[in-house]
C-alpha positions, -999 to 999 in steps of 0.1 A, spaced: 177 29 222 186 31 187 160 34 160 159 18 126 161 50 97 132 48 72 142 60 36 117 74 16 116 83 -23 98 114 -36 84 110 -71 64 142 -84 65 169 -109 64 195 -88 102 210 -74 82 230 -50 63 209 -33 91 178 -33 105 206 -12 80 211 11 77 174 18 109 176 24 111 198 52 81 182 67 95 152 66 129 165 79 112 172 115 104 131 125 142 117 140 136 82 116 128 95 83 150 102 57 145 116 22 168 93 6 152 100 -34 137 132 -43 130 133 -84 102 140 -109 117 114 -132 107 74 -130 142 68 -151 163 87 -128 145 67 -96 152 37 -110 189 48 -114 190 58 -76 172 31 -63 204 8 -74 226 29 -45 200 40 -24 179 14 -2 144 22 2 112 20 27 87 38 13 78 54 -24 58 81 -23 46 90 -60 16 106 -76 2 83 -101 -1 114 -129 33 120 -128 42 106 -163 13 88 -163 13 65 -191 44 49 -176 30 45 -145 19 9 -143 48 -6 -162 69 14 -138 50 0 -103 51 -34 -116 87 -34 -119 94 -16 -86 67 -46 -70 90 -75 -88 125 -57 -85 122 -44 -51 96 -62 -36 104 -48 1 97 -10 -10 59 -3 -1 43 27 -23 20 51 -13 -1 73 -38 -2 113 -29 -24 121 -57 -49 145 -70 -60 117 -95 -96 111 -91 -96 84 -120 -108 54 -97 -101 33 -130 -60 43 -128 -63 39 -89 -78 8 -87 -55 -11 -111 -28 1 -94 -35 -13 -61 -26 -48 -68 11 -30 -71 27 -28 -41 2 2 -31 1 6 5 -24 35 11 -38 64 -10 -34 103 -1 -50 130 -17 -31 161 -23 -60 184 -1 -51 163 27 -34 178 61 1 170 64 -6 156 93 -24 131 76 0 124 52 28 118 82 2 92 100 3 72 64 40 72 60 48 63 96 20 36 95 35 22 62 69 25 71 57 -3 102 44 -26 77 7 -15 77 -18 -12 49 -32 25 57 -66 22 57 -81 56 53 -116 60 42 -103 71 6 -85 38 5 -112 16 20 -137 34 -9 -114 27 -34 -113 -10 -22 -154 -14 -23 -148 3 -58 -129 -27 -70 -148 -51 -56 -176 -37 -75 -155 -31 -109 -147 -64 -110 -183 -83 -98 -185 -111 -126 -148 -115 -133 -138 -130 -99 -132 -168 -96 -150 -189 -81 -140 -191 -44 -163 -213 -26 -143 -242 -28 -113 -225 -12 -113 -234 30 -90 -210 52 -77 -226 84 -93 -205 113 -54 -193 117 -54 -179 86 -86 -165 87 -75 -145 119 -52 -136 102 -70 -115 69 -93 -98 102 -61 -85 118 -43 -75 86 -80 -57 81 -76 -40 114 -42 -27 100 -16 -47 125 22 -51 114 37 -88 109 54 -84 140 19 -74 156 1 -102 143 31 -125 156 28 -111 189 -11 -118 188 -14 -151 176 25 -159 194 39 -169 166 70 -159 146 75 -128 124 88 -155 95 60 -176 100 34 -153 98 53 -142 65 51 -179 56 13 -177 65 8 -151 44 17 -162 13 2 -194 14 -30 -178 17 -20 -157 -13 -11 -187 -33 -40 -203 -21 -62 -178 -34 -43 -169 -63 -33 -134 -53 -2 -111 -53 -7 -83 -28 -17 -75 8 -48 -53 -10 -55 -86 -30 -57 -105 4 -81 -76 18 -107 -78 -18 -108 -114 -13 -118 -114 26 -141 -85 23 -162 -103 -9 -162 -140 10 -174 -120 41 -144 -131 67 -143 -94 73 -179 -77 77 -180 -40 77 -205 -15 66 -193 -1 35 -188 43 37 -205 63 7 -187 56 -24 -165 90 -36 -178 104 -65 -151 95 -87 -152 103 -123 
């Protein structure tokens, strides 16, 4: 049986350990380095001839064109889904780069077996929920108590609703379709009705809104001490 190749694209400062996430990489059959740079102009330039799965980029590497640059990698190339392998402990940065196309958060003390669950999990079209990311998702929820719109007069069809729980226990499109016997497109379709419904852009959008109008109750971990 042959597998569908995930490409991947490397954005950090660091030659050496590009490298070494490389060669870790190198070892699973279906992923392929298909980018490796520390420059956001010269991914852009490769990203015109290179189709890509997965962006892995740490959000200090030039940092004050970071946003800009996600935002046009979300609109441009809406199918590549980023993941942040980061030191960055600024939950401010973090957070406002969630709504980007961010599909899971890695620190940089991690294992690298950690770091291969969240690109395998990402590369299937899952949000990797890892305790940093679910922190970080409380965070915002807090950050941004008193700005959020009024939502009570939004209803969610019990379809859709099942839906935002499985997206929350970190099932693929395809899983969801298989669940609820469905198609892949229509779940798709499902999904971004809900979004426009709620006026949201991003999977973690969908995931703030149905853990604040509780359609997804969980007890929330300590809050990282983020500075």
């Amino acid at each position: 049986m042959q597998f569908k190749l995930w490409n991947l694209a490397i954005v950090d400062d660091s030659m050496l350990f590009r490298k070494l996430l490389r060669s870790n990489f190198v070892e699973h059959e279906r992923l392929n380095v298909a980018i490796d740079t520390s420059e956001l102009y010269d991914l852009f330039q490769k990203l015109k001839d290179y189709p890509v799965d997965v962006l892995i980029i740490d959000v200090l590497t030039q940092q004050q064109n970071i946003r800009d640059s996600l935002r046009r990698i979300h609109q441009e190339y809406p199918d590549i889904k980023i993941l942040i392998l980061s030191m960055c402990t600024d939950v401010g940065i973090i957070n406002d780069l969630l709504n980007l196309g961010v599909y899971g958060y890695v620190s940089k003390t991690e294992s690298p077996e950690e770091l291969m669950k969240a690109v395998i999990s990402i590369c299937e079209g899952k949000i990797y929920r890892n305790r940093y990311f679910t922190e970080l998702l409380y965070l915002g929820i807090q950050r941004n108590i008193g700005q959020l719109a009024d939502d009570k007069n939004i209803k969610l069809a019990d379809r859709e609703i099942r839906i935002l729980e499985l997206l929350w226990e970190e099932k693929s499109n395809k899983e969801i379709a298989d669940l609820l016997h469905l198609s892949i497109r229509s779940v798709e379709k499902i999904r971004q009705n809900i979004k426009d419904k709620i006026g949201v852009k991003s999977t973690v959008g969908l995931l703030r809104y149905a853990v604040e109008n509780n359609i997804i109750y969980t007890t929330p971990k300590p809050l990282l001490n983020y500075r």
